[in-house]
N, C-alpha and C positions, 0 to 999 in steps of 0.2 A: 716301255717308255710311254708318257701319258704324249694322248693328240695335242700338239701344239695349234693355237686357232689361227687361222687366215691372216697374213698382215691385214686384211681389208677389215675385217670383223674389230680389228686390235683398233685401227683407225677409230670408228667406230665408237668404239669404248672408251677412248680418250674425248674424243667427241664431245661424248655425253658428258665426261666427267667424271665415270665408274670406275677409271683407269686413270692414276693420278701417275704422269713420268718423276724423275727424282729433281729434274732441272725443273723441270712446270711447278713440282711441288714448291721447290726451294724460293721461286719468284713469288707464287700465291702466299706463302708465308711470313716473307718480308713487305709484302702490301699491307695484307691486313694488319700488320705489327705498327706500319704508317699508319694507317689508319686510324688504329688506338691512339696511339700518340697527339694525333692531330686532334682527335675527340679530347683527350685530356688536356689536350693545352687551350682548347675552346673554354671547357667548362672551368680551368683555371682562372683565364684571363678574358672573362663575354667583355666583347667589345673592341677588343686588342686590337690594333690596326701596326702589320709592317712598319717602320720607319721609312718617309720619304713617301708613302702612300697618301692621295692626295685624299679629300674627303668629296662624295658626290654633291651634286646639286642639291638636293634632298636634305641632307644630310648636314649643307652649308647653310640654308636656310630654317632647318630646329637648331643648330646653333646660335644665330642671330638674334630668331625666338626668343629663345631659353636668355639671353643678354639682354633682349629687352623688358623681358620677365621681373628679371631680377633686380634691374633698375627701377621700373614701375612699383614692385615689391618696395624698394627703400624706400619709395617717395611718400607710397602711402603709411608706411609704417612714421615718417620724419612727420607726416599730416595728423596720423591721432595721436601721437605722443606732444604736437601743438598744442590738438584740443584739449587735452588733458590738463595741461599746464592751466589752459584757459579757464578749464572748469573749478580746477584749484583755486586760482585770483579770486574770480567770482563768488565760490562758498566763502572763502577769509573776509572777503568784503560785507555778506551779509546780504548779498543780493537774488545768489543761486540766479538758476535762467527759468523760473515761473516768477521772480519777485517775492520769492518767501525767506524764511528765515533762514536762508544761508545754508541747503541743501535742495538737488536738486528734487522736484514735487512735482509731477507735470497733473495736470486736472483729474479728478475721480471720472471716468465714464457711467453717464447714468442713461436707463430707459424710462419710460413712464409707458405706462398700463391703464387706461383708462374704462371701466365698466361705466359705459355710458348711464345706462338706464337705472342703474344701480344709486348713483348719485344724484341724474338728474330727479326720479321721485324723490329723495331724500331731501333735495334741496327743491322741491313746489311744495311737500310738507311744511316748510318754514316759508315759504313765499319770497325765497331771494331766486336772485338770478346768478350764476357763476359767468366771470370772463373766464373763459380756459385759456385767453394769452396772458392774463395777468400769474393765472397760476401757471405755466408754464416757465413763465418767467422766474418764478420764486422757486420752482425746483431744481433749475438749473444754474441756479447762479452760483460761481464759481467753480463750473464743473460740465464737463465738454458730454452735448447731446448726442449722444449716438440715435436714441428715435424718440418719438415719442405718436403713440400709436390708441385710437379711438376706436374701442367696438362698439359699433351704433347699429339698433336695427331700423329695418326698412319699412315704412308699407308696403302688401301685396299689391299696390294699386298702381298699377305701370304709367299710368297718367300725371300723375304728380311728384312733381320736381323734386329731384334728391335733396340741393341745397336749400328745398323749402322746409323741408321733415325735420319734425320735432328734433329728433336723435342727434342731427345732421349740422343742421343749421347755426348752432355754436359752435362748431370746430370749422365750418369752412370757411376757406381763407386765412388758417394759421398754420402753421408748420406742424400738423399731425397730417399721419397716414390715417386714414379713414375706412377699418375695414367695417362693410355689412352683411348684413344678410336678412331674408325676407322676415319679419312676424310672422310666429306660428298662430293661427287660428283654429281652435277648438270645439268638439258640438256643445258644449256648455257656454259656450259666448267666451271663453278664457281666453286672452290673447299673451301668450309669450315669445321672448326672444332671449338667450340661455345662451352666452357666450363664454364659460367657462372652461371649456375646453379648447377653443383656438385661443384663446390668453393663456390658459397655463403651458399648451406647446409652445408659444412663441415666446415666452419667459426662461421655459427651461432650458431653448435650442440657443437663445441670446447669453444666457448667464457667463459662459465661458467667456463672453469678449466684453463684461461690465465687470464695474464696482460697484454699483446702487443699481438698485431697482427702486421706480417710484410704482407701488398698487395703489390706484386708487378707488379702491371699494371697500364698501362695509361687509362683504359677504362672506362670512365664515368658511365656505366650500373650499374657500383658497388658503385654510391652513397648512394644509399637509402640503400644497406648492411653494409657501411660503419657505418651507422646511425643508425641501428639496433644492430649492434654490441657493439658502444660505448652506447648506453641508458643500455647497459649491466654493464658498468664501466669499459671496454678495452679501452684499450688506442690502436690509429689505426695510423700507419704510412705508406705512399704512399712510394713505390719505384720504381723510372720510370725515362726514357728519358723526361727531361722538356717540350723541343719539342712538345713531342709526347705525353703528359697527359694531357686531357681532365680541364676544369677550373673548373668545378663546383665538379670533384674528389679532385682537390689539394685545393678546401677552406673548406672540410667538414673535410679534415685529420687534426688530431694531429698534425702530422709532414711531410714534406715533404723532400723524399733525394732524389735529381735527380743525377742520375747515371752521366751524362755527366760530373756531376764535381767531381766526382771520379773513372775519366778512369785510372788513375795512378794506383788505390789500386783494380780494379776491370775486368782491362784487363786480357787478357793471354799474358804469357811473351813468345817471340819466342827466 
């Protein structure tokens, strides 16, 4: 006959758990059968709430929410389906909301690019003077400024008054940004100032939030940004002394206005 073990050891092993009784069993087996049950009536029904189960505080105010959501929701959707209507009247009428022909048109955004140094020798060649508010004027009209930006250089000569300097002194006091930077001086007595790379980064970083670009130089260099900028969908207009504009600049532009034949509207009047 095999050793029967100690009731204290048997304890023990029910205990633990290594030792399942037939009634302990039969109870652990109909739990976890609850168990499932409750699990699949969860993933049946997420969200299910008893009948006559009240909802928490929490719980009463995302409801509320979610009501006044959905109210606010109609109000705006009843709001553009107004404007719509509106915009409708409008085009039938011939009026559109920029005043054009009867669709809506809001203004081209244009920049303007200005090589200072570039135009100003071109224009002491011919001995006129340029307003740059008069031309300003004429390249924006009808069509909403986003900048319009001056590369003017400096003299090294820390003494003398920025708004005094050649470069300077025509744009200040009109609505350009004025960017400079110092004349380079050379041992050959050369003096230059070469702003062709802060204009075509700031052309190229701007093109995405225009429709025109105004260049105003004759300097061939700015072909290939020419061409860079339009693969953008900008439209690039050259503005220069015919004279004094490079060929292979004036066949890549859009457009070209040579200033010589707008000394009338772009001089200064004495």
């Amino acid at each position: 006959m095999p050793d029967i073990p100690p009731s204290s050891f048997l304890a023990e092993m029910v205990q633990r758990g290594d030792l399942i009784l037939p009634e302990r069993g039969r109870r652990r087996r109909a739990a976890a059968e609850a168990t499932e049950r409750s699990a699949r009536d969860g993933a049946a029904a997420p969200g299910a709430r008893p009948s006559g189960q009240r909802l928490s505080p929490i719980e009463e105010m995302i409801a509320r929410q979610n009501v006044l959501f959905d109210q606010l929701l109609q109000r705006q959707t009843a709001l553009l389906k107004a404007v719509e209507r509106m915009m409708t009247v409008l085009e039938r009428r011939g009026g559109g909301l920029a005043g054009g022909g009867g669709t809506f048109s809001p203004m081209p955004r244009v920049a303007i690019f200005v090589d200072v140094p570039n135009i100003v020798y071109a224009a002491e060649r011919l001995g006129v003077q340029i307003d740059w508010g008069k031309v300003l004027n004429y390249l924006t009209r009808d069509r909403q400024l986003v900048r319009a930006t001056a590369y003017a250089p400096i003299s090294d000569d820390t003494f003398q008054r920025l708004e005094t300097q050649k470069f300077v002194q025509p744009f200040y006091n009109l609505p350009y940004r004025i960017l400079t930077k110092p004349l380079k001086r050379f041992g050959n007595g050369e003096i230059k100032a070469n702003f062709d790379v802060e204009l075509a980064i700031d052309a190229l970083t701007m093109a995405d939030r225009l429709d025109i670009i105004c260049l105003v130089s004759g300097d061939g260099d700015f072909r290939r940004m020419v061409e860079l900028v339009q693969a953008k969908g900008v439209r690039v207009e050259v503005v220069a002394f015919g004279a004094s504009t490079a060929g292979e600049l004036r066949v890549v532009a859009d457009d070209f206005i040579d200033i010589g034949q707008h000394l009338h509207e772009f001089t200064v009047t004495k």
